[in-house]
C-alpha positions in Angstrom: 32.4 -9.0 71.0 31.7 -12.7 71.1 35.0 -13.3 74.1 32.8 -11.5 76.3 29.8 -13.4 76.4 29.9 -15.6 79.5 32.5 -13.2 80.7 30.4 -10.3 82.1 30.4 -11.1 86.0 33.9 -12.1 85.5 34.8 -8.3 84.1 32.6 -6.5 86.6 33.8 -8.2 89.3 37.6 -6.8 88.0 36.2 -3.7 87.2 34.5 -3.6 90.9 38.1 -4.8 92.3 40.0 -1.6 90.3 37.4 0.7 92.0 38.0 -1.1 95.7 41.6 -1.0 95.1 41.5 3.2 94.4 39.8 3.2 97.5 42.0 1.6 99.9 44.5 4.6 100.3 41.5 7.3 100.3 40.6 7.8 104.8 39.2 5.2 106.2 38.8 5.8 110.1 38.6 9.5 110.8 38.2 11.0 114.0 38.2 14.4 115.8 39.9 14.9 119.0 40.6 17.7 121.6 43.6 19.0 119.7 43.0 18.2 115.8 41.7 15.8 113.3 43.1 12.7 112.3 42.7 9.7 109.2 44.0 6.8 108.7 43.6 4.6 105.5 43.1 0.9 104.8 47.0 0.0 105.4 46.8 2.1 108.8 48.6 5.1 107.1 47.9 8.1 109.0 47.7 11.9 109.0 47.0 14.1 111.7 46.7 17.8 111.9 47.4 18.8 115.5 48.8 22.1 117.3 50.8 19.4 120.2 49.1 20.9 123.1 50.3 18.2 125.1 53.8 17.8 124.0 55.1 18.9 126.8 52.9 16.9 129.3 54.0 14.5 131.6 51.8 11.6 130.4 50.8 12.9 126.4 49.2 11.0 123.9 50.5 7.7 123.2 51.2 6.8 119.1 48.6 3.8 117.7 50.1 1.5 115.8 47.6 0.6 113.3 48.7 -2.8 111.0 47.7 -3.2 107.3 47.5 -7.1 106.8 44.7 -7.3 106.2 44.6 -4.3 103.1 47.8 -6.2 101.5 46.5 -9.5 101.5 43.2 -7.6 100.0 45.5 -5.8 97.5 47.0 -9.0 96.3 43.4 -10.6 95.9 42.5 -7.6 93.6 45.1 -8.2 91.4 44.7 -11.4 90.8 41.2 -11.1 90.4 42.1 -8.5 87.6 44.4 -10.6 86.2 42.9 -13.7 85.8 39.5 -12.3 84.7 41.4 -10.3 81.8 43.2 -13.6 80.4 40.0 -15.7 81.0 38.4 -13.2 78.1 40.8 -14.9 75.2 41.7 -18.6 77.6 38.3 -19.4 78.4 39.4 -22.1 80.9 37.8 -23.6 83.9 41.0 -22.9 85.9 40.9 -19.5 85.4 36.9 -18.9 85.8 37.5 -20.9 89.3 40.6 -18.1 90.3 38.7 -15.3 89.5 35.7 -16.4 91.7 37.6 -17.7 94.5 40.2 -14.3 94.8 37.5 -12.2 95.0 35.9 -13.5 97.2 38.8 -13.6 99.3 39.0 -10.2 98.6 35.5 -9.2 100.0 36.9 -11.5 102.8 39.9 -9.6 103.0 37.9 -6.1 103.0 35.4 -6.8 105.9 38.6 -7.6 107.7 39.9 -4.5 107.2 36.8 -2.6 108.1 36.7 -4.4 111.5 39.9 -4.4 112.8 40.2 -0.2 111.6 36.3 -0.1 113.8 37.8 -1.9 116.5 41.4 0.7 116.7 38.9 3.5 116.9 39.4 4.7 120.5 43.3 4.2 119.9 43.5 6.3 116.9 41.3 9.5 118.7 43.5 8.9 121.7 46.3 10.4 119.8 45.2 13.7 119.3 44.1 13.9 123.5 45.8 16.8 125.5 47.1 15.2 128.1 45.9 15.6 131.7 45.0 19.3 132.0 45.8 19.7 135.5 49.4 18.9 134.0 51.4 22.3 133.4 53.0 21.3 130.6 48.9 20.6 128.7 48.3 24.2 130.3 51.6 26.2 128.6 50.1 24.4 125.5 46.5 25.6 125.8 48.0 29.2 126.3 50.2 29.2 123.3 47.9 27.8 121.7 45.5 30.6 122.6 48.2 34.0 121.9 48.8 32.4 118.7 45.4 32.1 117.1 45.2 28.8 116.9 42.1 28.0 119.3 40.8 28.9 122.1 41.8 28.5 125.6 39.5 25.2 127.3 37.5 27.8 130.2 34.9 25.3 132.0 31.6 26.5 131.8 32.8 29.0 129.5 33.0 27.3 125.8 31.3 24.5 124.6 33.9 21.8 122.8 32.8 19.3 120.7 34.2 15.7 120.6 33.4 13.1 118.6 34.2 9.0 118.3 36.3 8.0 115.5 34.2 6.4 112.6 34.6 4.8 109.0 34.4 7.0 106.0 32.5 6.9 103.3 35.3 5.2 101.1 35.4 2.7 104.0 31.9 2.0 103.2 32.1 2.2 99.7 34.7 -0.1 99.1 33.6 -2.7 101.1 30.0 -2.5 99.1 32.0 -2.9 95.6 34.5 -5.9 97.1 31.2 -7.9 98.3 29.4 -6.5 94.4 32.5 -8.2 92.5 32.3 -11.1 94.7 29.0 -11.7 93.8 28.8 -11.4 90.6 31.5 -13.7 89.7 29.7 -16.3 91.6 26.6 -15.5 90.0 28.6 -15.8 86.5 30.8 -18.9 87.9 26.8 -20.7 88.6 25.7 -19.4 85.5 28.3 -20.9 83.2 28.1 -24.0 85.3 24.1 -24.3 84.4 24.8 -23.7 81.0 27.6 -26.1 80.5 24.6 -28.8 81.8 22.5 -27.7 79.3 24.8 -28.4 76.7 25.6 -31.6 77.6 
């Protein structure tokens, strides 16, 4: 047991990384709309569930285009925040301490990055599940289908309530970014503590 002393922030701060890494393909930004639900994950995959009331509108919803920089460059700080943590346990070298600080940090970085830009494409993402105009007769022949097939109820005003709602982060949005900015600070917290120690001894 004696490779992991002075190590402990270092393998938290990996172990915190695997966690955040699991999380980035969980939903990140889900939203609601008039005509289903919809998710998208860190890299800006998405699903939707939707019954296409508007497909055959004249103006329907218009398809977001959600990038994943941000997730990838994050993905490649978590691995080598993983990686140079686990050889640090037998190498014990300042290089390697230094790497393992730096790239997660870069990974928190990299995560509340993420969690801004998907919080900022909110709107975009809920437009895509919008009807289309409904004084439009081709929204209308999609609320009535809709309707004789079961699969919701026709839009009456006055009649029905409908609930909307604004696209939001998830919980694994949240969650993630809470265990990138954990690792990142314990490995600084370890990276001070070693230095403090290595004062001592000298």
């Amino acid at each position: 047991m004696t490779y992991l002393q002075g190590n402990w922030g270092y393998l938290c701060a990996a172990a915190g990384s695997i966690v955040t890494f699991t999380l980035l393909f969980k939903p990140w930004l889900a939203s609601g709309g008039p005509d289903g639900t919809i998710y998208s994950n860190a890299f800006g995959q998405t699903h939707i569930t939707t019954t296409l009331v508007g497909l055959w509108s004249k103006s329907p919803p218009a398809h977001s285009n959600l990038g994943g920089k941000w997730a990838i460059l994050a993905t490649i700080a978590i691995f080598l925040t993983v990686l140079a943590a686990v050889i640090n346990l037998w190498a014990r070298t300042e290089a390697l301490a230094r790497l393992t600080t730096g790239s997660a940090v870069a990974m928190a970085v990299f995560i509340t990055c993420t969690l801004v830009y998907l919080n900022g494409r909110g709107p975009e993402l809920r437009a895509m599940l919008g009807s289309g105009p409904p004084t439009d007769l081709g929204t209308q022949i999609g609320f009535v289908i809709r309707w004789a097939s079961g699969n919701g109820q026709y839009p009456l005003p006055g009649m029905r309530k409908v609930e909307f709602s604004t696209a939001k982060l998830t919980s694994s949005a949240i969650t993630a970014g809470a265990t990138a900015i954990f690792s990142a600070v314990m490995a600084i917290a370890q990276t001070i503590r070693r230095r403090k120690s290595h004062h001592r001894s000298e």
